[in-house]
C-alpha positions in Angstrom: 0.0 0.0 0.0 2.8 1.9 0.4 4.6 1.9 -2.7 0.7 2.8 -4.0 0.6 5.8 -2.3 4.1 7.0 -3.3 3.0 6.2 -7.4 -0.2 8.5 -6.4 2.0 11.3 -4.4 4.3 11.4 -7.1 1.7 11.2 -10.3 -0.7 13.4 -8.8 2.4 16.2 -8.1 3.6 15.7 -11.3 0.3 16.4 -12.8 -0.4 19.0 -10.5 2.5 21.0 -11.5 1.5 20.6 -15.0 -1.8 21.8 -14.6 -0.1 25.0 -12.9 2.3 25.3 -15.4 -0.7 25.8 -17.9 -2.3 28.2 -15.2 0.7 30.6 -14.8 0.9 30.6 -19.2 -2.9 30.9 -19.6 -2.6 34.0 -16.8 0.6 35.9 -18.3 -0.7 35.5 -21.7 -4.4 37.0 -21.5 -3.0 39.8 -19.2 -0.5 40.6 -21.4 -2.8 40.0 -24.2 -5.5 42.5 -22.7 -2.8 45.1 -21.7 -1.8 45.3 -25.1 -5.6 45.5 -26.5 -6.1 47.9 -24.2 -3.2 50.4 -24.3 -2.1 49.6 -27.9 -5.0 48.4 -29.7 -3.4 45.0 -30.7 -4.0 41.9 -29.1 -2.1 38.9 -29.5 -3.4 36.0 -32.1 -3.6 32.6 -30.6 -4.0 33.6 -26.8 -7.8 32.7 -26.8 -6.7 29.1 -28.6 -3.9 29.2 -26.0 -6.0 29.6 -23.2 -9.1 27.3 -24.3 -6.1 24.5 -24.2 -5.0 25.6 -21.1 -8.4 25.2 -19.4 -8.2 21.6 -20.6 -5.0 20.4 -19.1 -5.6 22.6 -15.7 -8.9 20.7 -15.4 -7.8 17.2 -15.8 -4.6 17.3 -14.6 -5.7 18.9 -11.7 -7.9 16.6 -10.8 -5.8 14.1 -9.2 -3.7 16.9 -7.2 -6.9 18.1 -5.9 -8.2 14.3 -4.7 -4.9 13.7 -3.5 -5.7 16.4 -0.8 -8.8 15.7 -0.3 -10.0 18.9 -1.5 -12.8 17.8 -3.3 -16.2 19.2 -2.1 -18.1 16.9 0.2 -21.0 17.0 1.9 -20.6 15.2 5.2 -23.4 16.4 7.1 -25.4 12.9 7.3 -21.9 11.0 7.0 -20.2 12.0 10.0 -23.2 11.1 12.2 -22.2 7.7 11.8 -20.2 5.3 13.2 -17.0 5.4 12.0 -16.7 1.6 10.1 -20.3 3.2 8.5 -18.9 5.8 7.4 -15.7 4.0 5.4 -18.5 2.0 4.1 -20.4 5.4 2.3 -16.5 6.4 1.6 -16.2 2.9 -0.6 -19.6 3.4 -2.3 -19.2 7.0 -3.2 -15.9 6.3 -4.4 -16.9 3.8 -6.5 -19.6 5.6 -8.2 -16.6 8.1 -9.1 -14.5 5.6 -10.5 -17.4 4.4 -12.6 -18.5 7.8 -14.3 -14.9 8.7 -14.6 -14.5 5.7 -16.4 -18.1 5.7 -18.7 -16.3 9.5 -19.2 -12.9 7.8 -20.3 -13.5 5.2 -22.7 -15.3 7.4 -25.3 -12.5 10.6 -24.6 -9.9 7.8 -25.2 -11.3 6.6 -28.2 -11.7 10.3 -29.6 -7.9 11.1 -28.4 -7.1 7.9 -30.7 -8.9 9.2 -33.6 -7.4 12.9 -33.4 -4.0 11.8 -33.1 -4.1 9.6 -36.1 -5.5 12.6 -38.2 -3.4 15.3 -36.2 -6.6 17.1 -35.2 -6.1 20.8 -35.3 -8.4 23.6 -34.2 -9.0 26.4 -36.4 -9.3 29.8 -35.4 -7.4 32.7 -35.5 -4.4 30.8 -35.4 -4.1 27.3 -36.5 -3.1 24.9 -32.9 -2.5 21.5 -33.1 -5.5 19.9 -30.2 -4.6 16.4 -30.7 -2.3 16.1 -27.3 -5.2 18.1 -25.7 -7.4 15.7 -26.4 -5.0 12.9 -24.9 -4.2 14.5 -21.6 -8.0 15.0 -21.2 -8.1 11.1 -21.8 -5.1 10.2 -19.6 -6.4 12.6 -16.7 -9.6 10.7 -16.4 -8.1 7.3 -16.6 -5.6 8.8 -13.8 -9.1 9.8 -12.0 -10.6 6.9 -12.2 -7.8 4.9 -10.9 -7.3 7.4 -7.7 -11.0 6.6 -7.3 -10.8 2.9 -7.1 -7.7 3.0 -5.3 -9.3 5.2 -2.4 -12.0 2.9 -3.0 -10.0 0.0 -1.7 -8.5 2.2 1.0 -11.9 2.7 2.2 -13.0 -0.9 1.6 -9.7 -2.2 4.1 -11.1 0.6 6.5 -14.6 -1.0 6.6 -13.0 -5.0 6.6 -10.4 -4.0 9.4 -11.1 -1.4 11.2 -8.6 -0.9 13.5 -5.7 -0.8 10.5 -7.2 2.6 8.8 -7.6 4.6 11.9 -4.0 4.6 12.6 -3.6 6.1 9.3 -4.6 8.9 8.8 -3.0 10.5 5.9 -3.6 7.4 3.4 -6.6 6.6 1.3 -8.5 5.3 3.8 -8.9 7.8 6.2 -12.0 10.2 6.2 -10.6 13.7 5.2 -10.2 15.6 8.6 -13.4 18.2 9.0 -12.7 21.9 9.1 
């Protein structure tokens, strides 16, 4: 479990760094882009296309670093009113559910990813940008999703088996997020 939650540390901060990457280009370039249609009258081609991309890869790659903290919104109101071995078992059937629709989401986005990379998709608009690898980090962000969803899953299903072996853990999948 251990060597898990390192792989999910170190994919999810990798991603996570991408998807701020993208964040700190999609910020500079529309406020320099809007400084200069402002001031100058002359906006920069491409920075819409630029930040419609961006969107995309802050989105799904962000999505793991954001689950990894447990900063997805949750509403525990019912949840924490139960004993605690109930509530791992709500934690394993909610992540569950997640795992399945990221998935039902993943299949068809990997299929389209397949089909735009063999044509090289590109996106027209004012300036011609290749969407293609968009379309495959959209794809490989869910499938990363879905997989931090059934892995929590089982963290939460070990809770709910043994109950006495997630409560000493509270940092790893299958503890309950602390309340704030």
């Amino acid at each position: 479990m251990k060597l898990l939650q390192r792989l999910e540390n170190w994919l999810s901060s990798a991603t996570g760094a991408t998807a701020t990457l993208f964040l700190v280009v999609m910020m500079l370039a529309t406020t320099v882009d809007a400084t200069l249609r402002f001031f100058f009258n002359r906006p920069i081609a491409g920075v819409f296309e630029v930040a419609e991309i961006a969107m995309v890869v802050l989105v799904f790659f962000g999505l793991g670093w954001t689950q990894q903290d447990h900063k997805h919104i949750r509403a525990t109101m019912l949840i924490e009113r139960l004993p605690r071995r109930a509530q791992h078992l709500f934690d394993a059937l909610a992540w569950a559910a997640c795992a399945l629709f990221l998935v039902v989401l993943a299949a068809p986005a990997s299929k389209a990813a397949l089909e735009s990379f063999a044509m090289r998709e590109f996106r027209w608009g004012v300036v011609q940008m290749p969407i293609w690898w968009v379309k495959i980090i959209l794809a490989v962000g869910l499938w990363l999703g879905a997989l931090q969803m059934v892995y929590h899953l089982a963290g939460s299903l070990r809770a709910f088996l043994l109950p006495g072996a997630a409560d000493t853990d509270r940092n790893g999948p299958s503890a309950t997020p602390p309340q704030h």
